[in-house]
C-alpha positions as CSV (number, residue, x, y, z in Angstrom):
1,X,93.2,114.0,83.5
2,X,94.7,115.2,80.2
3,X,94.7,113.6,77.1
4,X,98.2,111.2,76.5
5,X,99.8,111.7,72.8
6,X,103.0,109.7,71.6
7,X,105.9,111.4,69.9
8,X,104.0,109.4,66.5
9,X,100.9,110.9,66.2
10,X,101.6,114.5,65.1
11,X,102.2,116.2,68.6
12,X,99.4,118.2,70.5
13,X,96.2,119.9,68.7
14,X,98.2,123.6,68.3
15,X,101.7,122.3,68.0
16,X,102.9,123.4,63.9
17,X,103.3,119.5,63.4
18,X,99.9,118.6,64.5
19,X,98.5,121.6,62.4
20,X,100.3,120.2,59.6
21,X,99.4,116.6,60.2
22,X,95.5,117.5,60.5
23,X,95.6,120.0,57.5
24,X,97.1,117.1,54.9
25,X,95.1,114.3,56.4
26,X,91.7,116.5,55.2
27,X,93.1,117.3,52.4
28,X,93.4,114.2,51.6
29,X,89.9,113.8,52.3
30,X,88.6,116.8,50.4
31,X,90.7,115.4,47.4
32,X,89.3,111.9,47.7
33,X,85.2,113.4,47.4
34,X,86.1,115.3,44.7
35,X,87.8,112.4,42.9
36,X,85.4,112.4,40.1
37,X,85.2,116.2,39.3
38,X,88.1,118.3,37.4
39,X,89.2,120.0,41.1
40,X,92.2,119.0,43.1
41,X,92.9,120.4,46.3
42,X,97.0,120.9,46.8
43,X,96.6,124.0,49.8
44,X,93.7,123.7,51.9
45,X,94.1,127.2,53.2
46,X,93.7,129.2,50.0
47,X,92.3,126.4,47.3
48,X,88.9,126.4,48.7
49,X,89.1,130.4,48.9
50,X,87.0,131.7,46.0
51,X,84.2,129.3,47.0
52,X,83.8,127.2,43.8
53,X,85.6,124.3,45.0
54,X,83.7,124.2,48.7
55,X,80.5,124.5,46.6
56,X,81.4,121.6,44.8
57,X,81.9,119.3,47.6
58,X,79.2,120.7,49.5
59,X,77.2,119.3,46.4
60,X,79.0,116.1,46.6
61,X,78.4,115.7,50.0
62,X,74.8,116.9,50.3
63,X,73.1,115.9,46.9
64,X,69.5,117.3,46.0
65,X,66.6,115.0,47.6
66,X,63.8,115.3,45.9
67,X,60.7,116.1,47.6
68,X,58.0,113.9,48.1
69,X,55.3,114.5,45.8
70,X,56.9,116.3,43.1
């Protein structure tokens, strides 16, 4: 049984317009957890390339917990 896609939904996962349907859509996302910093994402592929970028949403989306007892 294989998975059913309409002509609406970006085509199948490895087809160029599914690829480019999937890499806006997180961008998208990226873009909306780093609303409150001074970053903006506008290529996936090569803005999150020297690392201080992902670092910054890594931080956003895994803040420090502090340890109990300290």
């Amino acid at each position: 049984m294989s998975a059913r896609f309409s002509p609406g939904d970006g085509g199948r996962p490895g087809d160029k317009g599914w690829v480019e349907v999937q890499k806006k859509t997180f961008t998208n996302w990226v873009n909306d957890k780093l609303k409150e910093t001074d970053y903006t994402v506008k290529e996936i592929t090569t803005d999150l390339k020297n690392g201080v970028v992902l670092v910054t949403l890594l931080m956003i989306l895994a803040p420090k917990k502090k340890m109990p007892g300290k």
